[in-house]
mmCIF file of the N, C-alpha and C atoms, coordinates in Angstrom:
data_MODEL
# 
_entry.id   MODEL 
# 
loop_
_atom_site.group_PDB 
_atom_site.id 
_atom_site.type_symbol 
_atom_site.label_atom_id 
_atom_site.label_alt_id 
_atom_site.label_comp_id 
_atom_site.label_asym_id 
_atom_site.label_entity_id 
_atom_site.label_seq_id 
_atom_site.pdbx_PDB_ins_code 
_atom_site.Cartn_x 
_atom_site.Cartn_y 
_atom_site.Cartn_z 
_atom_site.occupancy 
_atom_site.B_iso_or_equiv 
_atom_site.pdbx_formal_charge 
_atom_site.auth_seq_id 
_atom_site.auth_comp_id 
_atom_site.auth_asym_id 
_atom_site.auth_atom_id 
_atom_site.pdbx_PDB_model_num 
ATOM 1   N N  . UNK A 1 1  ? 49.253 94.132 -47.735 1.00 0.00 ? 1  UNK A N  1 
ATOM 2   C CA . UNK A 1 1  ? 48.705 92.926 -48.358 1.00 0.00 ? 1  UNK A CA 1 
ATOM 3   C C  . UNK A 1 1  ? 49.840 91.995 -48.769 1.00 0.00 ? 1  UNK A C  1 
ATOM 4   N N  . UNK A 1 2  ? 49.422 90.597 -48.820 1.00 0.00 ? 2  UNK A N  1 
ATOM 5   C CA . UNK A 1 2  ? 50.250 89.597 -49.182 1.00 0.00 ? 2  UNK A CA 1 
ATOM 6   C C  . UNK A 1 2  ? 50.720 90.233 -50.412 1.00 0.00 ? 2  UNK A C  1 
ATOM 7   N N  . UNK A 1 3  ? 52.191 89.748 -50.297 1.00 0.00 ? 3  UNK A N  1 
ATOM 8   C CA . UNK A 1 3  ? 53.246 89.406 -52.214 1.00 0.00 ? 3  UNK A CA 1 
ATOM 9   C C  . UNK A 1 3  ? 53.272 88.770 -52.807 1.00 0.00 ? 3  UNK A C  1 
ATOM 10  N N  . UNK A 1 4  ? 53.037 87.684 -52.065 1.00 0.00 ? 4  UNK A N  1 
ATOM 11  C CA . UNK A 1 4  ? 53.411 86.216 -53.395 1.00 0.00 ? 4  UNK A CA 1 
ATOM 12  C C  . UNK A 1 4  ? 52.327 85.131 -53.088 1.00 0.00 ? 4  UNK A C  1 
ATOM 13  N N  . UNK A 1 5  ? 52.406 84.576 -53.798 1.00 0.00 ? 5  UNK A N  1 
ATOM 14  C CA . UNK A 1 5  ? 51.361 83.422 -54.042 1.00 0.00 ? 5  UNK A CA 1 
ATOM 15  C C  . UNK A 1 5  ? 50.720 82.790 -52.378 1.00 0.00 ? 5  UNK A C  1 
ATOM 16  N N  . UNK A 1 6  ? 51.775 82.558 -52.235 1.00 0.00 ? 6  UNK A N  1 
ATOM 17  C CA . UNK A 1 6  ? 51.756 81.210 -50.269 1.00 0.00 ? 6  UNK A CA 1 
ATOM 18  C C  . UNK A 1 6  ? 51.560 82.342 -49.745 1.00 0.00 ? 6  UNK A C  1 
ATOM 19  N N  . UNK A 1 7  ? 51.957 83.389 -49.803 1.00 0.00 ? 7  UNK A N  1 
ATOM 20  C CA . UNK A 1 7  ? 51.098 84.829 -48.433 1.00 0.00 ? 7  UNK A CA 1 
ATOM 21  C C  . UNK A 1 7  ? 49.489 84.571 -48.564 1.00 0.00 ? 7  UNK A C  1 
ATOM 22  N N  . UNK A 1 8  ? 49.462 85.059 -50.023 1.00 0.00 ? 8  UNK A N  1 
ATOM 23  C CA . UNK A 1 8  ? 47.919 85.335 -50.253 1.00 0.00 ? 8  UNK A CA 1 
ATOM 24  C C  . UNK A 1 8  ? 46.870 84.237 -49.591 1.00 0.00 ? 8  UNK A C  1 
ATOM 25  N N  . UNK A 1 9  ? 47.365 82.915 -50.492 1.00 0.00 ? 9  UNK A N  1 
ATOM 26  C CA . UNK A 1 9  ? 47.042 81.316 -49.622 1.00 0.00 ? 9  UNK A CA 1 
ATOM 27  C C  . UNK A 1 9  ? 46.816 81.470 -48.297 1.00 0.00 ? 9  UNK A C  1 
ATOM 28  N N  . UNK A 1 10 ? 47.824 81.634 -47.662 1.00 0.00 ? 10 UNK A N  1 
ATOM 29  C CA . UNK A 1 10 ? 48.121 81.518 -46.357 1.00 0.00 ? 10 UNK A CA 1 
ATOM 30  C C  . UNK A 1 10 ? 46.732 82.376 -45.476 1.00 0.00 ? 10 UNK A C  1 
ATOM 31  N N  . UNK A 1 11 ? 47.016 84.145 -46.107 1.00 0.00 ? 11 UNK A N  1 
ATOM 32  C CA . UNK A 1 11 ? 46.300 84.785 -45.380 1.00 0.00 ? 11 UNK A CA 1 
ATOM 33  C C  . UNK A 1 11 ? 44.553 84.633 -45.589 1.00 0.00 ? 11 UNK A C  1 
ATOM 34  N N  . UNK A 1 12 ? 44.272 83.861 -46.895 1.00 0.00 ? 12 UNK A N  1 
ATOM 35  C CA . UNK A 1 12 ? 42.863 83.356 -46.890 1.00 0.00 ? 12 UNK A CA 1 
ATOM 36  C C  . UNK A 1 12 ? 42.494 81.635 -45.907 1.00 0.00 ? 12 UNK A C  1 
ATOM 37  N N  . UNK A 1 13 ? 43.606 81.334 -46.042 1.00 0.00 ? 13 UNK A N  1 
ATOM 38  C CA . UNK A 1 13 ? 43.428 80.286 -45.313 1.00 0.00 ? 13 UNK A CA 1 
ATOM 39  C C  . UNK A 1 13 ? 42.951 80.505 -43.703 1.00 0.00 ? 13 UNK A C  1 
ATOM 40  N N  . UNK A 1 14 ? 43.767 81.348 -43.141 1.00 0.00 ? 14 UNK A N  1 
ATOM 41  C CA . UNK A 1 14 ? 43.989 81.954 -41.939 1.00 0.00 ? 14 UNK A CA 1 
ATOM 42  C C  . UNK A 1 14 ? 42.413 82.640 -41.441 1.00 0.00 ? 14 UNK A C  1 
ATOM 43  N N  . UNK A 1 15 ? 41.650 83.051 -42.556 1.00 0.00 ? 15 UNK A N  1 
ATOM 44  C CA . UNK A 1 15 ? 40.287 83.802 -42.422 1.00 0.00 ? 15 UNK A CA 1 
ATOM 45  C C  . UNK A 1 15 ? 38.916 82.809 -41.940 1.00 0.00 ? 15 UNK A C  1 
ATOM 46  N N  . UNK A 1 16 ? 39.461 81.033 -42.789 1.00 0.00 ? 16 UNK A N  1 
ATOM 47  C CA . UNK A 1 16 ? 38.462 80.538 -42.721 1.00 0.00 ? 16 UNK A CA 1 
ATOM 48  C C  . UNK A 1 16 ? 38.283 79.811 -41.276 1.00 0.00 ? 16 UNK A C  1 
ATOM 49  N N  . UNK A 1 17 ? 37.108 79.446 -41.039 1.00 0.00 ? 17 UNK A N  1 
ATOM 50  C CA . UNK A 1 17 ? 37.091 78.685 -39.521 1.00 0.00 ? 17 UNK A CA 1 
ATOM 51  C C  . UNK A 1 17 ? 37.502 76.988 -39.224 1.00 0.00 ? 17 UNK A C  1 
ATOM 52  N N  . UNK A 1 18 ? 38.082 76.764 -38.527 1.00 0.00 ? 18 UNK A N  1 
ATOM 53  C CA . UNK A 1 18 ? 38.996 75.866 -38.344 1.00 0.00 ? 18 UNK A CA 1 
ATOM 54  C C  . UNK A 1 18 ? 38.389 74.798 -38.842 1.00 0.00 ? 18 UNK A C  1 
ATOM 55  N N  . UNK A 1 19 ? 37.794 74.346 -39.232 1.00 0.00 ? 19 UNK A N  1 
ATOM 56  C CA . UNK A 1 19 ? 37.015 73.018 -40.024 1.00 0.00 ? 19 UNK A CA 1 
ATOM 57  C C  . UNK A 1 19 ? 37.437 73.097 -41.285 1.00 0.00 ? 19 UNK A C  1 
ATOM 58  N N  . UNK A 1 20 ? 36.890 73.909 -41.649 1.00 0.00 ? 20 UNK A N  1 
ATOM 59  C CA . UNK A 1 20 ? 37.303 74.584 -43.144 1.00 0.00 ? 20 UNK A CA 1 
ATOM 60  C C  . UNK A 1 20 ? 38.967 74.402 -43.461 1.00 0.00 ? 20 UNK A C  1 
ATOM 61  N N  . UNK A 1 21 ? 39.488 75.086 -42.104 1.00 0.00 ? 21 UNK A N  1 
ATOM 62  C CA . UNK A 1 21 ? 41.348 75.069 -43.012 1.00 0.00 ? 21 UNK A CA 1 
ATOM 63  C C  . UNK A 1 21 ? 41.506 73.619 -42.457 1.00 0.00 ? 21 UNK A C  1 
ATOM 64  N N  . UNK A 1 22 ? 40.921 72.633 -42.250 1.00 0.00 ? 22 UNK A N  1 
ATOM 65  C CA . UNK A 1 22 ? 41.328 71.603 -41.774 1.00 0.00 ? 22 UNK A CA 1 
ATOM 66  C C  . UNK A 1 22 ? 41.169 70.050 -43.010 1.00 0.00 ? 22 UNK A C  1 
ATOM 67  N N  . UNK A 1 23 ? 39.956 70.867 -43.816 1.00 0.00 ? 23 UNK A N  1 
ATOM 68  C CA . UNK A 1 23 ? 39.555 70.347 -45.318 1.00 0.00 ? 23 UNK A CA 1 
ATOM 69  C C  . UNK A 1 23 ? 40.529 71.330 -46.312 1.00 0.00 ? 23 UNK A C  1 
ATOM 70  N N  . UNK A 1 24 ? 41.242 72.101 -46.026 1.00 0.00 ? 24 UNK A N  1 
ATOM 71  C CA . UNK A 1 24 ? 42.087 72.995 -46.916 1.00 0.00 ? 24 UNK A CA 1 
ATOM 72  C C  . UNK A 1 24 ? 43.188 71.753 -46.659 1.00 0.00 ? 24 UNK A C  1 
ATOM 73  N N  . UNK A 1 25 ? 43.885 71.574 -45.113 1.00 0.00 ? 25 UNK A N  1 
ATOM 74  C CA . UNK A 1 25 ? 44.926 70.744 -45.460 1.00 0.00 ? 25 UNK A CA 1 
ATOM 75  C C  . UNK A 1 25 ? 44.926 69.701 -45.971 1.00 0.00 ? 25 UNK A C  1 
ATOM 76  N N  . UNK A 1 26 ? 43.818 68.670 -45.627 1.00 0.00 ? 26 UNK A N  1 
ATOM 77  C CA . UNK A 1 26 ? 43.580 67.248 -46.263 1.00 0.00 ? 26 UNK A CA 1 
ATOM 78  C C  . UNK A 1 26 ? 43.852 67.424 -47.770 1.00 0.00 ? 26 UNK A C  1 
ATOM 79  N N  . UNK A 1 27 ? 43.021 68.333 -48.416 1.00 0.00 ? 27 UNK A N  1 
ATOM 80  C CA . UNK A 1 27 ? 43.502 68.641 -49.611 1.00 0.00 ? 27 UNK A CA 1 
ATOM 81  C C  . UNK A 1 27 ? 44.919 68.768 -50.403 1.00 0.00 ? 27 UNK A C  1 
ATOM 82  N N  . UNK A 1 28 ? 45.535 69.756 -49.693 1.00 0.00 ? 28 UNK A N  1 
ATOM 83  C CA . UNK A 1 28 ? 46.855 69.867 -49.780 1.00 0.00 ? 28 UNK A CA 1 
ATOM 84  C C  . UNK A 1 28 ? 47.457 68.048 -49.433 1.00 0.00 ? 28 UNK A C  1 
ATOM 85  N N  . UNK A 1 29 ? 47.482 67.828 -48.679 1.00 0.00 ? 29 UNK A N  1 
ATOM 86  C CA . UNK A 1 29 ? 48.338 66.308 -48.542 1.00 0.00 ? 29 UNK A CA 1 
ATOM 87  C C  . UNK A 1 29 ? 47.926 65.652 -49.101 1.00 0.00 ? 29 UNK A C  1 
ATOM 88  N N  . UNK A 1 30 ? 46.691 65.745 -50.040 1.00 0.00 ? 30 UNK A N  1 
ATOM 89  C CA . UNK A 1 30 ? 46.479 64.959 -50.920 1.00 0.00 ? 30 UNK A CA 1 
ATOM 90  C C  . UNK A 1 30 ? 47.018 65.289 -52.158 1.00 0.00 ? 30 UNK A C  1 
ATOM 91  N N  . UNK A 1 31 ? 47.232 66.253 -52.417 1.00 0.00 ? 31 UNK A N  1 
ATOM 92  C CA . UNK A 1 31 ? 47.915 66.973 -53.912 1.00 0.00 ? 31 UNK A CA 1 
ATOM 93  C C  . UNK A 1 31 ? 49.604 66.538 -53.641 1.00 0.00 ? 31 UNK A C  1 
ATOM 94  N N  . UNK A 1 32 ? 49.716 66.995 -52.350 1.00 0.00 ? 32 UNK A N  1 
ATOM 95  C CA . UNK A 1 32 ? 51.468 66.688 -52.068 1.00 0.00 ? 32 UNK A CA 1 
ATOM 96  C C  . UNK A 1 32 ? 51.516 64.804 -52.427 1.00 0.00 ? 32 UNK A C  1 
ATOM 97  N N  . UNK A 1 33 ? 50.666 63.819 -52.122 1.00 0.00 ? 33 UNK A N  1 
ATOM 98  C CA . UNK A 1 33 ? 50.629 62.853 -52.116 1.00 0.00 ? 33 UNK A CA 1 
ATOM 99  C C  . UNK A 1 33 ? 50.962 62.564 -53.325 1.00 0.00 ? 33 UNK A C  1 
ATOM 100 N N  . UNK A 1 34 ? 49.987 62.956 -54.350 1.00 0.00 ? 34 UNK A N  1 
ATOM 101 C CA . UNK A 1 34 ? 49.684 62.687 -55.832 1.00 0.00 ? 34 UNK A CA 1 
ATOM 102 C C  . UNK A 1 34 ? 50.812 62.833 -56.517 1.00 0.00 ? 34 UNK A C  1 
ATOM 103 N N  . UNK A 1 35 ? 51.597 63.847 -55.875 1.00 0.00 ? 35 UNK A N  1 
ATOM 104 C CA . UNK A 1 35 ? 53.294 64.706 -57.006 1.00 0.00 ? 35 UNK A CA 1 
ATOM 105 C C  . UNK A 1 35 ? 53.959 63.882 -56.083 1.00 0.00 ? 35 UNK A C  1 
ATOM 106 N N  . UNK A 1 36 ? 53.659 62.779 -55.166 1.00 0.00 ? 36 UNK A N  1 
ATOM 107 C CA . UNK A 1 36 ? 54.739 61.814 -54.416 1.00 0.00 ? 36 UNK A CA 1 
ATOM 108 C C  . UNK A 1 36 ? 55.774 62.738 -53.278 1.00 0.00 ? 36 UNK A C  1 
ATOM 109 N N  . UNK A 1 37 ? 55.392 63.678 -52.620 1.00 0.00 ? 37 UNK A N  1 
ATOM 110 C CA . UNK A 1 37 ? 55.481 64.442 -51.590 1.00 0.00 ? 37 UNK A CA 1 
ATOM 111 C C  . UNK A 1 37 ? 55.062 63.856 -50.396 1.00 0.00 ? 37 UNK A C  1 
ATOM 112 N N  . UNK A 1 38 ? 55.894 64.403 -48.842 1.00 0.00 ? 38 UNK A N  1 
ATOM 113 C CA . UNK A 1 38 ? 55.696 64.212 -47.742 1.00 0.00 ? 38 UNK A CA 1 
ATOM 114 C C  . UNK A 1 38 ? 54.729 65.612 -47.379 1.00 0.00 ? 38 UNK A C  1 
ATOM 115 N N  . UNK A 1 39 ? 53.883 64.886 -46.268 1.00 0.00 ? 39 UNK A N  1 
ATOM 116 C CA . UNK A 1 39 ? 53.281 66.363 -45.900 1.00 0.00 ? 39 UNK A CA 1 
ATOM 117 C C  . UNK A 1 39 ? 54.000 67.161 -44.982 1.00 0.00 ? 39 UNK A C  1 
ATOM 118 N N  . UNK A 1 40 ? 54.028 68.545 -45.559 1.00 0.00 ? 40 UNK A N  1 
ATOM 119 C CA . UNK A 1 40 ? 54.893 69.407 -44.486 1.00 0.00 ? 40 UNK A CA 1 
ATOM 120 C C  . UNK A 1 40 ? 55.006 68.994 -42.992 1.00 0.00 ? 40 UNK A C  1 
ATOM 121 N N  . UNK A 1 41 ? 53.873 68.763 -42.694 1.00 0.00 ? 41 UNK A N  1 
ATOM 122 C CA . UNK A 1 41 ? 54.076 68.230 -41.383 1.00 0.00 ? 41 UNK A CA 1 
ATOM 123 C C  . UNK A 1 41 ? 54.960 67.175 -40.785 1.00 0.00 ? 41 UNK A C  1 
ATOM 124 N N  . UNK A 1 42 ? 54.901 66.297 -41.993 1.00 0.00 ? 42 UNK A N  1 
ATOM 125 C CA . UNK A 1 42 ? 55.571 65.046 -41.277 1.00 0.00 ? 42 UNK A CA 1 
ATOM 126 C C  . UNK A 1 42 ? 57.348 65.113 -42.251 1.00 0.00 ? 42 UNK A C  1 
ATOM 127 N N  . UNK A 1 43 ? 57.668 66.003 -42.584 1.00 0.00 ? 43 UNK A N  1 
ATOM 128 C CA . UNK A 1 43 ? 58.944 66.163 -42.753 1.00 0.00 ? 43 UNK A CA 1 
ATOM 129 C C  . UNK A 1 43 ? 59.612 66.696 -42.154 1.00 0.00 ? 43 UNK A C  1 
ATOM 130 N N  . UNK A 1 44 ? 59.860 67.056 -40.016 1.00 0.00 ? 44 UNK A N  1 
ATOM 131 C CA . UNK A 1 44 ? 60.325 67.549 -39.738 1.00 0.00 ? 44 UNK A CA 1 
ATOM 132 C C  . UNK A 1 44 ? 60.143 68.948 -39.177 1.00 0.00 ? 44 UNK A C  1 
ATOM 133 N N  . UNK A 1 45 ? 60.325 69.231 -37.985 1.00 0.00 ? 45 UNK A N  1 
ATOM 134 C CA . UNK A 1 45 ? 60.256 70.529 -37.114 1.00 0.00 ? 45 UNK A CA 1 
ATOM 135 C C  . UNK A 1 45 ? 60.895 71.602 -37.822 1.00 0.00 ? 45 UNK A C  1 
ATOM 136 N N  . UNK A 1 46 ? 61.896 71.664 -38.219 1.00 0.00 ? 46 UNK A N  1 
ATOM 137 C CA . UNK A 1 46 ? 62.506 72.300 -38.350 1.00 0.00 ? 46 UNK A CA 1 
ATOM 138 C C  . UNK A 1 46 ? 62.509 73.070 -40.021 1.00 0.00 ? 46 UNK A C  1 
ATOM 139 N N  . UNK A 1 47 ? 61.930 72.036 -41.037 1.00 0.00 ? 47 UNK A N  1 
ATOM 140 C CA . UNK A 1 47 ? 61.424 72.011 -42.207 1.00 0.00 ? 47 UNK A CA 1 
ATOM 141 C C  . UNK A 1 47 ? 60.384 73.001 -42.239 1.00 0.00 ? 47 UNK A C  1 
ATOM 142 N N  . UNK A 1 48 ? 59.324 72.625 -41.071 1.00 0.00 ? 48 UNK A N  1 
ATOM 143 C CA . UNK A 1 48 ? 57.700 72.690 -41.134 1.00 0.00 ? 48 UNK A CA 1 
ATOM 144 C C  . UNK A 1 48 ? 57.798 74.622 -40.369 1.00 0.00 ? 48 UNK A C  1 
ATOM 145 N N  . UNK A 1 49 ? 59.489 74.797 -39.355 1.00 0.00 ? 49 UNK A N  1 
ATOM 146 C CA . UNK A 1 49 ? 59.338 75.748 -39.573 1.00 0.00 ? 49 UNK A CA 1 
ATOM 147 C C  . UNK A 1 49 ? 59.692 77.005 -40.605 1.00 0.00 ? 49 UNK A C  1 
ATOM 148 N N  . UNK A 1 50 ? 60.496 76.777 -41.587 1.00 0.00 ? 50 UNK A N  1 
ATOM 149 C CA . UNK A 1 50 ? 61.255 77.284 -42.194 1.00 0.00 ? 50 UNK A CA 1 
ATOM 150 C C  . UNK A 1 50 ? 60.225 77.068 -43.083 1.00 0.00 ? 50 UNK A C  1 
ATOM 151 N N  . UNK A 1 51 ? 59.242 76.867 -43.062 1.00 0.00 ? 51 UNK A N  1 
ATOM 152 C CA . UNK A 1 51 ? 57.906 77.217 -43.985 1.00 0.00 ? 51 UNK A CA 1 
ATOM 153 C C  . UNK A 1 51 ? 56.886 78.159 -43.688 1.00 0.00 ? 51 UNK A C  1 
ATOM 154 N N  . UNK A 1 52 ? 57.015 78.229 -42.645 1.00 0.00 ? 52 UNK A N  1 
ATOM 155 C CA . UNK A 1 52 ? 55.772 79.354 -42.014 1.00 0.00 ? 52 UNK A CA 1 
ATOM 156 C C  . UNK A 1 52 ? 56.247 80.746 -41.674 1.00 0.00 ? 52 UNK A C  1 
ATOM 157 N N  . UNK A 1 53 ? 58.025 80.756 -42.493 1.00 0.00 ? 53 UNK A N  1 
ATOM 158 C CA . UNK A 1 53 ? 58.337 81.907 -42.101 1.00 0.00 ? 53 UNK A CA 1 
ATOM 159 C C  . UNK A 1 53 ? 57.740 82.954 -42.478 1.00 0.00 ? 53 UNK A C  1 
ATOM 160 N N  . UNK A 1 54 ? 57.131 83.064 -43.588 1.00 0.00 ? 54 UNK A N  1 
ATOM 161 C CA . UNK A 1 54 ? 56.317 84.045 -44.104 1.00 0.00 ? 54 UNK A CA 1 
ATOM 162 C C  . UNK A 1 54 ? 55.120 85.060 -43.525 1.00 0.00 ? 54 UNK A C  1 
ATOM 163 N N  . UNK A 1 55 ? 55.067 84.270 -42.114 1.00 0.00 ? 55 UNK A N  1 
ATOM 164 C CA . UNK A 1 55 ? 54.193 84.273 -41.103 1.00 0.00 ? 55 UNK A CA 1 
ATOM 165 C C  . UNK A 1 55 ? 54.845 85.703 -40.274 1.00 0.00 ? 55 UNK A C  1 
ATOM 166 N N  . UNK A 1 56 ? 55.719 86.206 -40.200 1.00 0.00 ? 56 UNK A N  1 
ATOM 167 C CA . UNK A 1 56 ? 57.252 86.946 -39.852 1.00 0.00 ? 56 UNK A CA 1 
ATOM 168 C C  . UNK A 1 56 ? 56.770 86.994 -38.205 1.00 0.00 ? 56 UNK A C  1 
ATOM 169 N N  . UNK A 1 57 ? 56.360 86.004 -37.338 1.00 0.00 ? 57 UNK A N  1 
ATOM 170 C CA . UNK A 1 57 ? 56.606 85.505 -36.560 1.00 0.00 ? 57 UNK A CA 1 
ATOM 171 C C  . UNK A 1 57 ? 58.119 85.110 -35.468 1.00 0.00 ? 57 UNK A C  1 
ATOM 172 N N  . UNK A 1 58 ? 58.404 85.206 -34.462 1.00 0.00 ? 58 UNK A N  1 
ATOM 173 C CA . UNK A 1 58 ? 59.496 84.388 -33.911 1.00 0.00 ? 58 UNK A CA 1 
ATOM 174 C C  . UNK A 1 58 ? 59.286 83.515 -32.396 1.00 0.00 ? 58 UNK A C  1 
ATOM 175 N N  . UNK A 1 59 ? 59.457 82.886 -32.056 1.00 0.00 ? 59 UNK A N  1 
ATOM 176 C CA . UNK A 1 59 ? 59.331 82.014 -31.103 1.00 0.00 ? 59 UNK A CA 1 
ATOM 177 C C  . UNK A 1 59 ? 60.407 81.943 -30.409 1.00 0.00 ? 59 UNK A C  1 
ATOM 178 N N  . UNK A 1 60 ? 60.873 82.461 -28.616 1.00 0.00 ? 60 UNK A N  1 
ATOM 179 C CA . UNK A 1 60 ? 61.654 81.953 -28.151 1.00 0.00 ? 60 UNK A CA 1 
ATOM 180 C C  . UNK A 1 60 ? 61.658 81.164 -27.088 1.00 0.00 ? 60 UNK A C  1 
ATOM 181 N N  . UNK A 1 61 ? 62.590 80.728 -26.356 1.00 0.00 ? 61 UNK A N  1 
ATOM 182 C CA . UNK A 1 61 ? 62.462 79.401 -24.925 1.00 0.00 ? 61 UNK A CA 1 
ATOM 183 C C  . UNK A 1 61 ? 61.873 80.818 -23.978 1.00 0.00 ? 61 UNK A C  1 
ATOM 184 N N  . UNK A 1 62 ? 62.095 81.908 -23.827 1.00 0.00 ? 62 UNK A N  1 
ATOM 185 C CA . UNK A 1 62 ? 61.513 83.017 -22.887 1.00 0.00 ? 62 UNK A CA 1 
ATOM 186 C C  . UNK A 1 62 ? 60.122 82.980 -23.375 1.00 0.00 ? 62 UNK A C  1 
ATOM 187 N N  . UNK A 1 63 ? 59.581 83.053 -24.203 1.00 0.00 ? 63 UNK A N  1 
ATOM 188 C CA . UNK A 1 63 ? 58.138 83.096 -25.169 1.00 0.00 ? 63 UNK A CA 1 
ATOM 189 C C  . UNK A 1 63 ? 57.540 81.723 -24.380 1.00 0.00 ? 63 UNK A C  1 
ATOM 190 N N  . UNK A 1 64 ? 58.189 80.526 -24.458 1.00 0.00 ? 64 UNK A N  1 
ATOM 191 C CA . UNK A 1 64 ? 57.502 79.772 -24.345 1.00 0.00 ? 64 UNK A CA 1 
ATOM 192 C C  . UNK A 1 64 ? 57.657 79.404 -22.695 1.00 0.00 ? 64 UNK A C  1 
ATOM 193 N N  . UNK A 1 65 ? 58.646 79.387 -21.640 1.00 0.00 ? 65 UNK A N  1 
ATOM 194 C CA . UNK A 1 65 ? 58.680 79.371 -20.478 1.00 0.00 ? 65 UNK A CA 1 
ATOM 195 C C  . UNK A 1 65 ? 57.610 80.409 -20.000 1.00 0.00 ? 65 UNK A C  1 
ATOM 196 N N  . UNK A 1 66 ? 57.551 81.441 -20.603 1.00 0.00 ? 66 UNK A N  1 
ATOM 197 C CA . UNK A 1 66 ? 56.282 82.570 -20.196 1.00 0.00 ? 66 UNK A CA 1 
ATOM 198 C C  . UNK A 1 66 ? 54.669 81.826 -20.379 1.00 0.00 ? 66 UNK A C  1 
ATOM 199 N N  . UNK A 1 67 ? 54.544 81.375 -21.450 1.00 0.00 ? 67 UNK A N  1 
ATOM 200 C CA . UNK A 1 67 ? 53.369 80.581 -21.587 1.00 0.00 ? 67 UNK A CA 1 
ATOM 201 C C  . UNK A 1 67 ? 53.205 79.424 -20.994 1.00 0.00 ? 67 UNK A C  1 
ATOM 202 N N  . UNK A 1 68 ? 54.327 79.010 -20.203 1.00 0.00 ? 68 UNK A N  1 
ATOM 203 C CA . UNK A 1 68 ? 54.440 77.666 -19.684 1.00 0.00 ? 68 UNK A CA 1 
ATOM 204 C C  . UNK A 1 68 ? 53.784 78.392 -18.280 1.00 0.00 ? 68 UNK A C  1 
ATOM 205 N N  . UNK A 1 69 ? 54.205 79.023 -17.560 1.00 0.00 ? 69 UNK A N  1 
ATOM 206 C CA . UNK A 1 69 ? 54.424 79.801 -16.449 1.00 0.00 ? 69 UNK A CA 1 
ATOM 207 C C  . UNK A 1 69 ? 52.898 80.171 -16.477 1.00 0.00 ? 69 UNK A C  1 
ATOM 208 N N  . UNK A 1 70 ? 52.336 80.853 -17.251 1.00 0.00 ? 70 UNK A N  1 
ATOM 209 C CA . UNK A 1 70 ? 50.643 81.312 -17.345 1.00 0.00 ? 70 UNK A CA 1 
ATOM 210 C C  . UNK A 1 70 ? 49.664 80.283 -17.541 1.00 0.00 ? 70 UNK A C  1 
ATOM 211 N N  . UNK A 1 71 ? 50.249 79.228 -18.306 1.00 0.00 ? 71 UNK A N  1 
ATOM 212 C CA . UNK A 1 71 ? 49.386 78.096 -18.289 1.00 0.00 ? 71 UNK A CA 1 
ATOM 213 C C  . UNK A 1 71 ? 49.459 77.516 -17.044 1.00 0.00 ? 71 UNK A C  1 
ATOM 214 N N  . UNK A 1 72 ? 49.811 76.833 -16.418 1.00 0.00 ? 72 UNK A N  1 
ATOM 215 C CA . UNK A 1 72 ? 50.340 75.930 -14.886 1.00 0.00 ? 72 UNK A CA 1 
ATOM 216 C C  . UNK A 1 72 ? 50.533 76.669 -13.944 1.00 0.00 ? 72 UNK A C  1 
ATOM 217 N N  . UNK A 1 73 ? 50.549 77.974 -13.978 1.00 0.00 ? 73 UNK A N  1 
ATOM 218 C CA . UNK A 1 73 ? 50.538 79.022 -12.818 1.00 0.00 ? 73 UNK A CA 1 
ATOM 219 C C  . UNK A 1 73 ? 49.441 78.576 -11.994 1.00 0.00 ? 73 UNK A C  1 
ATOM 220 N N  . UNK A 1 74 ? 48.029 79.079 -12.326 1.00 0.00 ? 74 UNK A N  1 
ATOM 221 C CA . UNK A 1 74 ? 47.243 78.681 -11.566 1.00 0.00 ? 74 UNK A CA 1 
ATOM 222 C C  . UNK A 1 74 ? 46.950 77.686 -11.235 1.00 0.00 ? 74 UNK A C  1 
ATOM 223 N N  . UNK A 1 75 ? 47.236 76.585 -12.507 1.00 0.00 ? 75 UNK A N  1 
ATOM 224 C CA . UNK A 1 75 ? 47.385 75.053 -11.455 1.00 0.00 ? 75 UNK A CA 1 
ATOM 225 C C  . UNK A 1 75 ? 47.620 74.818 -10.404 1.00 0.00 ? 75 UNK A C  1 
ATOM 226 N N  . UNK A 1 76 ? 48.799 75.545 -10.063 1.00 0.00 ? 76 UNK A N  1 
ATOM 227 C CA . UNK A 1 76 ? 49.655 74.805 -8.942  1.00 0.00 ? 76 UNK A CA 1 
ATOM 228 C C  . UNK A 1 76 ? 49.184 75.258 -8.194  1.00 0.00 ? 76 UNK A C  1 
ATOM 229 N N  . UNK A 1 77 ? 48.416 76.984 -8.046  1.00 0.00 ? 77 UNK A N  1 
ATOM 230 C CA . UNK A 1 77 ? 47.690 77.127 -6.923  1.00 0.00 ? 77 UNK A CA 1 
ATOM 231 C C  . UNK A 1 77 ? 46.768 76.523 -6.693  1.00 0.00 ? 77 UNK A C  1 
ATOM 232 N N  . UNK A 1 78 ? 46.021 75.733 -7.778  1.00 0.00 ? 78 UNK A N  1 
ATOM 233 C CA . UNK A 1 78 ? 44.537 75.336 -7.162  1.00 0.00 ? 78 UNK A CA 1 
ATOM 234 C C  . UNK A 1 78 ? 45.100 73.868 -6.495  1.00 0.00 ? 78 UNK A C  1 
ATOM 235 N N  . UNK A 1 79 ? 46.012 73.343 -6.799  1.00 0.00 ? 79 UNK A N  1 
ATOM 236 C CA . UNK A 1 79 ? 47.163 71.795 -6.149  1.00 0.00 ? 79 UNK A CA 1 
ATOM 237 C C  . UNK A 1 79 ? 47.374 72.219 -4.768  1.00 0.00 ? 79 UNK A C  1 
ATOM 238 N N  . UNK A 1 80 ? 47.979 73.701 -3.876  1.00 0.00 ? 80 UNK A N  1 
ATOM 239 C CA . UNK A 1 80 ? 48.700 73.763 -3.479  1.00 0.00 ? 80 UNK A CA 1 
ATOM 240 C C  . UNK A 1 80 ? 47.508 74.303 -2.107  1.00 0.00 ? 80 UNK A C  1 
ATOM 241 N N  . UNK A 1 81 ? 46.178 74.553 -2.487  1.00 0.00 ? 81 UNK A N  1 
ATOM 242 C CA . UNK A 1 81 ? 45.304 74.588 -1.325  1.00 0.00 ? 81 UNK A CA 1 
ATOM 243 C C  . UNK A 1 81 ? 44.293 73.725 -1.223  1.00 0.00 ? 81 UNK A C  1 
# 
């Protein structure tokens, strides 16, 4: 189970169906707004990831050339007859 506060958040957030965490964020950028905050989002890639580390996730260019490769794979066959 989550440790700290943003796990717990996170992992209830994560439960609800995408409409729902989508009125969770509006919320949030509206609270970040109010304390005169940028929304995570729009401060940066690199910010926005060093926030979700909690997620204990990793992403690499092999990770994503692989998903590139499975996505457009069959494209090109259905292009190529």
């Amino acid at each position: 189970m989550a440790t700290n506060l943003v796990e717990i958040i996170a992992h209830k957030i994560a439960s609800l169906p995408v409409e729902q965490q989508k009125q969770v964020l509006s919320i949030v950028n509206s609270m970040a707004a109010e304390l005169g905050q940028e929304s995570p989002l729009h401060t940066g890639h690199h910010k926005l990831c060093g926030q979700l580390t909690f997620l204990n996730q990793s992403l690499t260019s092999d990770d994503i050339a692989e998903a590139r490769r499975e996505m457009w794979g069959k494209f090109d066959e259905d292009q190529a007859q």
